[in-house]
PAZAPA-4460 file (N, C-alpha, C; in steps of 0.05 Angstrom, whole numbers, plus 32768, in hexadecimal, padded with zeros to 4 digits):
% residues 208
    n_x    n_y    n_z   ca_x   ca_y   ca_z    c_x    c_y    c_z   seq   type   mol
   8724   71AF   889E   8712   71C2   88AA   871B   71DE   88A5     1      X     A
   86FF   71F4   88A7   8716   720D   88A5   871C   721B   88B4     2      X     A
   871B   7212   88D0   8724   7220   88E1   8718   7234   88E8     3      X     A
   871F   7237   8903   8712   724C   890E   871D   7271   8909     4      X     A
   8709   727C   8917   8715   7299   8910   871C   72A5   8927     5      X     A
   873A   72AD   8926   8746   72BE   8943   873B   72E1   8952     6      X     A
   873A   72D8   8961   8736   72F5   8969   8732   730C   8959     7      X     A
   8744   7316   894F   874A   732B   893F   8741   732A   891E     8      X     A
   8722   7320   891F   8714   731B   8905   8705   7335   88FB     9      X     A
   8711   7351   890A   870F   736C   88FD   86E6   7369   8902    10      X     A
   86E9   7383   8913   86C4   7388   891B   86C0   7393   8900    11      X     A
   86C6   73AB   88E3   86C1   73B2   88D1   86BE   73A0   88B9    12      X     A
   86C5   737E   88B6   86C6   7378   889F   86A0   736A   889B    13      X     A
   8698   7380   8888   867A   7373   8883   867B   7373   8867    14      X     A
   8662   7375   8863   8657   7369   883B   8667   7357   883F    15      X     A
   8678   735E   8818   867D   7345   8814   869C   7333   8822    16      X     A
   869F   7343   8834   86B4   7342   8847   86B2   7328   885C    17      X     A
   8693   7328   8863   868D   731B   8875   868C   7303   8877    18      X     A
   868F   72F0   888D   8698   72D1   888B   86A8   72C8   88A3    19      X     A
   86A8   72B8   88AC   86C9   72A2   88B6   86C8   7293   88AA    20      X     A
   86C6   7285   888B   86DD   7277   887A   86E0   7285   8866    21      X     A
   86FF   728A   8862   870B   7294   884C   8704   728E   8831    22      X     A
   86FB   726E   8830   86F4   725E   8817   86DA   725E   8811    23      X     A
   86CA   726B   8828   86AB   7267   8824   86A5   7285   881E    24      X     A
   86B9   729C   8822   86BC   72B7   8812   86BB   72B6   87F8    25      X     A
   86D8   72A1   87EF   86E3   72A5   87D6   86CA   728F   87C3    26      X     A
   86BC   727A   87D4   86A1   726F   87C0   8692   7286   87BB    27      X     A
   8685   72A0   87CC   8670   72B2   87C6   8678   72C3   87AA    28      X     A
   8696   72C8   87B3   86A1   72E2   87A1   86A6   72D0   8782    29      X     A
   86B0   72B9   8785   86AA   72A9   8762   8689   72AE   8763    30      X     A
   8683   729B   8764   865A   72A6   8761   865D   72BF   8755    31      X     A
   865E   72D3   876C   8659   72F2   8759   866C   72F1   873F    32      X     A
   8681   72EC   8742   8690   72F4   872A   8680   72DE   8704    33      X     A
   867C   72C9   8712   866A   72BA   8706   8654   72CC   86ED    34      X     A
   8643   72D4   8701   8632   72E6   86F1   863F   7303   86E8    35      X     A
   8650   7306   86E5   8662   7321   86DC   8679   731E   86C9    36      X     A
   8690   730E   86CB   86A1   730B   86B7   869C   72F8   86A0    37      X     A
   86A6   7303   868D   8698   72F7   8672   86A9   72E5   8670    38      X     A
   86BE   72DB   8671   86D1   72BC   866F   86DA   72B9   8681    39      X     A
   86D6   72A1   868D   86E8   7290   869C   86EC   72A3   86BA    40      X     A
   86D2   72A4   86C9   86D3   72B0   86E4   86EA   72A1   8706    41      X     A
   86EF   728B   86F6   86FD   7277   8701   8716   7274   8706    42      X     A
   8725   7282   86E7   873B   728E   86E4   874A   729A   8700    43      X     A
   8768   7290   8701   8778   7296   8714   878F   7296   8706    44      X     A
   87A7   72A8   8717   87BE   72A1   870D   87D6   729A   8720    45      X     A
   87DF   7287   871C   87F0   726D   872B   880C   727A   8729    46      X     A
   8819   727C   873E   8837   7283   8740   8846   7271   874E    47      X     A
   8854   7268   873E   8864   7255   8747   888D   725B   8748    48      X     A
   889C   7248   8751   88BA   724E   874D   88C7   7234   8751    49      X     A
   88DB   7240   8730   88E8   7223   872A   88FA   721D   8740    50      X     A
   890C   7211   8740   8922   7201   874D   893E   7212   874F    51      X     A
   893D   7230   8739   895A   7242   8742   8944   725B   874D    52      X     A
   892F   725B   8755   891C   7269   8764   8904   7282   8751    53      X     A
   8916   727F   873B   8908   728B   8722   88E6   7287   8725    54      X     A
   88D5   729D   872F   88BA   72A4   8731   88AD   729B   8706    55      X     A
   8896   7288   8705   888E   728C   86EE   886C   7284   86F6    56      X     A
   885F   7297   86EA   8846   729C   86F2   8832   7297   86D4    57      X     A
   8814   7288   86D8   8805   7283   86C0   87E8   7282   86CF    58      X     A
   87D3   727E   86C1   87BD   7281   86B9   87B3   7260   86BC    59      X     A
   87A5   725C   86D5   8794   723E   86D1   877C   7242   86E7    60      X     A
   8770   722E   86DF   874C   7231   86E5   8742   7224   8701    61      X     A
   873F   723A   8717   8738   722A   8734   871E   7213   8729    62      X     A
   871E   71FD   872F   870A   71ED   872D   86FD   71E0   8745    63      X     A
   8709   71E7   8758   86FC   71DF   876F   86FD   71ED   878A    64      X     A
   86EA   71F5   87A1   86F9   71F7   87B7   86F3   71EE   87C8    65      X     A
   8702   71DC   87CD   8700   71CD   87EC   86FE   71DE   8802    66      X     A
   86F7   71D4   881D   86FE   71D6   8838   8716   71EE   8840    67      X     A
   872B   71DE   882D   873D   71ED   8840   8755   71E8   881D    68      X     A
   874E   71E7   8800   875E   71E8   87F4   8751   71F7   87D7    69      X     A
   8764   71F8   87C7   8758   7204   87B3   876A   71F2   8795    70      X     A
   8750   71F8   8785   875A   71D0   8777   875A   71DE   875B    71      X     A
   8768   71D8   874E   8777   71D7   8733   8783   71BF   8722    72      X     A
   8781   71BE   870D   878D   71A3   86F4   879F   71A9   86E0    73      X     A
   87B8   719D   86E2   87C3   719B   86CC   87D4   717C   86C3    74      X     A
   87E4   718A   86AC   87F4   716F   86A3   8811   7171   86C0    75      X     A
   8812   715A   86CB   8820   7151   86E1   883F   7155   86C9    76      X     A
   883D   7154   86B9   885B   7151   86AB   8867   7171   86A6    77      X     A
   8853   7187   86A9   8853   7197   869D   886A   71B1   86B4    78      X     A
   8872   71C2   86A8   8880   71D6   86BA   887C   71DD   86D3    79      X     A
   885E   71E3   86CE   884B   71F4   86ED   884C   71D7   86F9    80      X     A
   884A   71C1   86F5   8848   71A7   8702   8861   719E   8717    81      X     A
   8878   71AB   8706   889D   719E   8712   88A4   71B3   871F    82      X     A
   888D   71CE   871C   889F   71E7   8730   888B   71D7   8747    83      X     A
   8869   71D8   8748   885E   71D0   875C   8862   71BD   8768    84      X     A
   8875   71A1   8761   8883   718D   8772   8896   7190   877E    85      X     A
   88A6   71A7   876C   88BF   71AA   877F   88C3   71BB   878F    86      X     A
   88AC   71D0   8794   88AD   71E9   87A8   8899   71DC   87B5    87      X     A
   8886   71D3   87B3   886D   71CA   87C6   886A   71E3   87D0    88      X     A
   8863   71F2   87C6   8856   720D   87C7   884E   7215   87B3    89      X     A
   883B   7229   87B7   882E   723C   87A0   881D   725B   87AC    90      X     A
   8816   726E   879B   8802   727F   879C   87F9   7283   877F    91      X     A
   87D5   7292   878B   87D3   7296   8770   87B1   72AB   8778    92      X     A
   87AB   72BC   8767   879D   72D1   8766   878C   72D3   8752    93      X     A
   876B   72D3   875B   8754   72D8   874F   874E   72F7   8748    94      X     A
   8750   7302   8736   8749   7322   8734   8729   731E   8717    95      X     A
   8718   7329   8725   8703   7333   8713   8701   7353   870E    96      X     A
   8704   7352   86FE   8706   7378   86F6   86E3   737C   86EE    97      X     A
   86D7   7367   86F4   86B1   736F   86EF   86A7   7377   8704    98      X     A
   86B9   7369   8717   86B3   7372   8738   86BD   7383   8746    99      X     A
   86DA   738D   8745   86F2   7395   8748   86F5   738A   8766   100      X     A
   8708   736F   8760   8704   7360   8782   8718   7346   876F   101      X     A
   8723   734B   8783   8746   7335   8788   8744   7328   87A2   102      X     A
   874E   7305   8793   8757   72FF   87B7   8770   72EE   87A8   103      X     A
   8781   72F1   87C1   8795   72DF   87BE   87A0   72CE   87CA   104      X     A
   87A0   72B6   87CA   87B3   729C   87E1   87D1   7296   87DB   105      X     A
   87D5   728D   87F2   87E3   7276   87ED   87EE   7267   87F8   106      X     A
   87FD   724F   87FD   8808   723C   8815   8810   7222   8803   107      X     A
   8814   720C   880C   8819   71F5   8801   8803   71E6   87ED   108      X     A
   8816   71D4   87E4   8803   71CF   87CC   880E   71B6   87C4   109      X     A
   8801   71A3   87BE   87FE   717E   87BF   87F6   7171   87AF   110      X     A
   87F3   715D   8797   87E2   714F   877E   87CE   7149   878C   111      X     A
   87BB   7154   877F   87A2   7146   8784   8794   7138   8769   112      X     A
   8798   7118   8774   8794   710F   8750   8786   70F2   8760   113      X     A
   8778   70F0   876C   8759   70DF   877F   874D   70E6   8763   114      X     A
   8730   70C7   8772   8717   70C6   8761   870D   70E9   8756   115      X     A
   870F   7102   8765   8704   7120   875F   8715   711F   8749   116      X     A
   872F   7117   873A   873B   7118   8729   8736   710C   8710   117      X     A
   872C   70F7   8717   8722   70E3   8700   8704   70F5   86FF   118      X     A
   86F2   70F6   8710   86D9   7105   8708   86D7   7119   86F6   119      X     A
   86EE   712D   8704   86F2   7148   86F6   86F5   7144   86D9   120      X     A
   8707   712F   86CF   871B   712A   86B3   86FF   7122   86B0   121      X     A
   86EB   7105   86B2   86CB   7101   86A1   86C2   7115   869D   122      X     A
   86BC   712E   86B1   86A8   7140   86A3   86AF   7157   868F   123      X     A
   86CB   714F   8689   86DB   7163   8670   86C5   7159   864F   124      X     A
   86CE   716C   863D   86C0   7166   862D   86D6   714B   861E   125      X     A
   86D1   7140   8609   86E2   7129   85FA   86F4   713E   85F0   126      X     A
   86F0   714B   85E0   870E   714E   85D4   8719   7163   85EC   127      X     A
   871C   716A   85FE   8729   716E   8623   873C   715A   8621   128      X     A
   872A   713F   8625   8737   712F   8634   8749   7120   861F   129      X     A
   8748   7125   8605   8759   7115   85EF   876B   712F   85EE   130      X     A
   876C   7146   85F4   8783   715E   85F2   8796   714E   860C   131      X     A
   8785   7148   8620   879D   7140   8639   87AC   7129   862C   132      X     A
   87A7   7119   8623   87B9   7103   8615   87CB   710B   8607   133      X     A
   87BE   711F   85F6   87CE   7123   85D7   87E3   713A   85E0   134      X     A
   87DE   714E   85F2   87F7   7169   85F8   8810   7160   860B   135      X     A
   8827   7167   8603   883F   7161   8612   883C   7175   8629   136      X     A
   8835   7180   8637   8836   719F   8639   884B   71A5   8645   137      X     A
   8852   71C0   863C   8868   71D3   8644   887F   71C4   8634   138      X     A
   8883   71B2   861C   889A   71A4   8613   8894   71AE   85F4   139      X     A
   88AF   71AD   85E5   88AF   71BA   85CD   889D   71AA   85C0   140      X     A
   8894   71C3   85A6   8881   71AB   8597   8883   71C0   8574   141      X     A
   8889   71A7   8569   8896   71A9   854F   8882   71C4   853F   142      X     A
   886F   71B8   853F   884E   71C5   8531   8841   71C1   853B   143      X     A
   8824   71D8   8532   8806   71D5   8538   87FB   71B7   852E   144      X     A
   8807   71B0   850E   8802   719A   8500   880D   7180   8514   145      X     A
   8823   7183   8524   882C   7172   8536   8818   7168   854A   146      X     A
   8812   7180   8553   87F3   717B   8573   87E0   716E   8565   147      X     A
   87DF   7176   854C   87BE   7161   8542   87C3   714F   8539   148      X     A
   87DB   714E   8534   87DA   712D   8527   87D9   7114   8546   149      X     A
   87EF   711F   855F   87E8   7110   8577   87C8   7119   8585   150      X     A
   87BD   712C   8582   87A2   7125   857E   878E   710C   8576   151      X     A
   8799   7113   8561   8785   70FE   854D   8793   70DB   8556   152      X     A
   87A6   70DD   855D   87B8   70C2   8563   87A5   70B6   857C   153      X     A
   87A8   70CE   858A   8799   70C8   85AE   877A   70C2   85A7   154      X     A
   8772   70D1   859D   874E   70CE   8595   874F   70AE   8586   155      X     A
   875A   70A7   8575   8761   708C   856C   8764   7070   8585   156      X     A
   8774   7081   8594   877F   7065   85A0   876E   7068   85BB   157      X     A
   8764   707D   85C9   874E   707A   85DF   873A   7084   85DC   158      X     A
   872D   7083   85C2   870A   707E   85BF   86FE   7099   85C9   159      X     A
   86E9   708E   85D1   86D3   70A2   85DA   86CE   70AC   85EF   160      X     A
   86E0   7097   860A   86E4   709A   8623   86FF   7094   862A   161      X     A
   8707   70A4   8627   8729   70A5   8637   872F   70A5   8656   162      X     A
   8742   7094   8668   873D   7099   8679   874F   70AF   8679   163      X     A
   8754   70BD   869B   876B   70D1   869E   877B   70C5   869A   164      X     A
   8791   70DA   8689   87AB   70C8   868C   87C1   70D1   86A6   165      X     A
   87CA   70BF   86A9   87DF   70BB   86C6   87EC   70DD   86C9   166      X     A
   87F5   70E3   86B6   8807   70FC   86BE   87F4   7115   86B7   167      X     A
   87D7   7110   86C5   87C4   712C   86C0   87B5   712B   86DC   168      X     A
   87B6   7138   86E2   87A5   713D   86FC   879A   7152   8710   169      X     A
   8797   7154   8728   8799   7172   8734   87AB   717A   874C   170      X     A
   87AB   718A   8757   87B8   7198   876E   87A2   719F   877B   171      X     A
   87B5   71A7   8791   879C   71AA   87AA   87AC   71CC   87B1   172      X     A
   87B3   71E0   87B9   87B7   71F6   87C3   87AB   71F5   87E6   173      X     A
   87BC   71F0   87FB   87B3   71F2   880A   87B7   7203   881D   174      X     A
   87AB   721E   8814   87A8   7246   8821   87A6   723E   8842   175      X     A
   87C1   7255   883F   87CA   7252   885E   87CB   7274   885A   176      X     A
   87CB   7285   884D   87BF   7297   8852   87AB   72A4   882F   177      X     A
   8798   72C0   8838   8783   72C4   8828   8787   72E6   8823   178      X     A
   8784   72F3   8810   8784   7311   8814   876F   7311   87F8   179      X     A
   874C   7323   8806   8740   732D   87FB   8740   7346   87FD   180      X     A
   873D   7357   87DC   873F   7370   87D5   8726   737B   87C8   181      X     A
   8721   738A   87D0   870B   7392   87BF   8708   73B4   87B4   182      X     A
   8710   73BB   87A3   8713   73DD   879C   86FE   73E9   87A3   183      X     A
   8706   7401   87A9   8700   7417   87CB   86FF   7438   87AD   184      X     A
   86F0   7444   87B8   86F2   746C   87AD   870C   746E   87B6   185      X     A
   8719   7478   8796   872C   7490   87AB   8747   7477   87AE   186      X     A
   8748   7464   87A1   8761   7454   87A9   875B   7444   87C5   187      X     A
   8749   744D   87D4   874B   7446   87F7   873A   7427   87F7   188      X     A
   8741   7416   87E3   873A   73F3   87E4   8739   73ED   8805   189      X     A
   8729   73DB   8808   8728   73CA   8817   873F   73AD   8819   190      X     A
   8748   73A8   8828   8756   7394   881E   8757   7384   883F   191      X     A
   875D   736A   883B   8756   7353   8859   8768   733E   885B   192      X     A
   877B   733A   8863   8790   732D   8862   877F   7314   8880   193      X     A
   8787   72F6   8879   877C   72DC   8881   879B   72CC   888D   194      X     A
   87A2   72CB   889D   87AA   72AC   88A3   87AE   729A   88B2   195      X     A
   87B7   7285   88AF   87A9   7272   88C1   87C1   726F   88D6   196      X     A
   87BF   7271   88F1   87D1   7273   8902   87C0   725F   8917   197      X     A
   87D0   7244   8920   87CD   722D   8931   879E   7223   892B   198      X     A
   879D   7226   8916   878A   721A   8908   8772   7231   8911   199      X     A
   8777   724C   8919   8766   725D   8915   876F   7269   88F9   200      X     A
   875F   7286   88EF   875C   7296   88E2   8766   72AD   88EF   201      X     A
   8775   72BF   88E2   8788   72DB   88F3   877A   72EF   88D9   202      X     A
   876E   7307   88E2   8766   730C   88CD   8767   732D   88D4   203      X     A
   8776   733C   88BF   877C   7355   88C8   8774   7368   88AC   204      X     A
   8770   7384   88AD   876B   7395   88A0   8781   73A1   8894   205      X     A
   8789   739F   887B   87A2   73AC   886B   87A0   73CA   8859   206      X     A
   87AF   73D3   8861   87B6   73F0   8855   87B2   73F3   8832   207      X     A
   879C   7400   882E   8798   73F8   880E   87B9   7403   87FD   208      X     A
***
């Protein structure tokens, strides 16, 4: 559920400000960005930290938003996969420069690799789902000529319909707090800091 909203849900936040769910904000503001950025309005960038605490941050595609999580896919073998198991944490930040409007979460974070996993991987296109077979990811790789030949190996040996394979799946992000920005005249942004304190919403006005 998403919880309720506390007291202090600021009498000034209207347009596109307005709401008590954080997630039912951040569905309107994709939409708009939707009809405005020319690639990949979906686009986020994921910050994660290895195991000697070393911050390493990349580029992957919100695909879903739940209730109360925000859903992403990768190879389970892969870097962003062994920092996100072993910190069980994450953040990560949507910026459209068509809109000029940022939000950013973050809180715990969990495999999400259920039937929405297997769905997600069917509606990839075929060679998608023969790249998830064929890429080691994040592990050395000899050549370009190397990736296509395990390409062509994977396309060989699982046909036309591949299922997912075991070490590909998604994450869930589950935002325990939210900060929408939106650029203001003059430097003076708007900006709305969200979080969730005993299953309300705490929601305060931040100093651009």
């Amino acid at each position: 559920m998403a919880g309720r909203v506390g007291m202090n849900q600021v009498e000034d936040r209207t347009g596109i400000f307005a709401g008590t769910d954080p997630f039912e904000i951040l569905r309107g503001w994709l939409d708009d960005a939707a009809g405005t950025e020319p690639n990949d309005p979906n686009a986020m960038q994921l910050a994660t930290v290895d195991s000697d605490g070393m911050p390493n941050v990349r580029t992957v595609l919100l695909k879903d938003i739940l209730s109360d999580a925000l859903v992403f896919y990768t190879n389970y073998e892969s870097t962003k996969a062994g920092e996100l198991d072993g910190a069980g944490k994450a953040a990560v930040v949507l910026h459209w420069k068509s809109l000029r409007r940022q939000v950013r979460a973050r809180g715990a974070v969990e495999r999400f690799d259920g039937p929405e996993a297997d769905a997600y991987y069917a509606s990839r296109s075929l060679e998608s789902r023969i790249g998830a077979w064929a890429s080691p990811q994040s592990q050395p790789l000899a050549s370009r000529a190397d990736l296509e030949a395990r390409v062509a190996e994977m396309r060989a040996r699982h046909g036309d319909a591949p299922q997912r394979p075991p070490y590909w799946g998604g994450f869930a992000l589950r935002a325990e707090t939210f900060e929408f920005w939106a650029d203001g005249a003059h430097r003076l942004h708007d900006r709305f800091a969200w979080r969730r304190d005993a299953g309300a919403w705490r929601i305060t006005r931040l100093a651009p």
